[in-house]
Residue, then its C-alpha position, 0 to 999 in steps of 0.5 A: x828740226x826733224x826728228x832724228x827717229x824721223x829721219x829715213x835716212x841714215x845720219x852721218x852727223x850726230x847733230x844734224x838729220x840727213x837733208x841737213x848734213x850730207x857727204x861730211x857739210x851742211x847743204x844749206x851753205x847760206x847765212x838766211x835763216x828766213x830764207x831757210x825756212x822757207x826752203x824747208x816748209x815749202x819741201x815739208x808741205x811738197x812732201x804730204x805734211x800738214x801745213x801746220x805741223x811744217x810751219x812749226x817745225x820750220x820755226x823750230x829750225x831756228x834752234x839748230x846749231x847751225x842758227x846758235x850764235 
């Protein structure tokens, strides 16, 4: 999960950053939380991130709203 005063974008969700929730729904429109981040640690790496930093916030992403049952 990103940091929202991360985010460089400006958020139109109160819960989500701006890769996450675009033009009123989520962009991952899957049910695969592994295959999610994967997709996201693989962006974060492309992206400059330490390898480290995005496996972490990968993991993290688990936590979202999206992935609460």
């Amino acid at each position: 999960m990103m940091p929202f005063s991360k985010d460089p974008n400006p958020r139109e969700s109160d819960r989500y950053c701006s890769y996450c929730f675009r033009k009123g729904s989520l962009c991952y429109q899957g049910n695969d939380l592994k295959e999610f981040q994967k997709v996201c640690y693989k962006k974060m790496v492309e992206n400059g991130n330490n390898k480290l930093i995005a496996k972490i916030f990968s993991y993290l992403i688990r936590f979202a709203p999206r992935w609460k049952k």
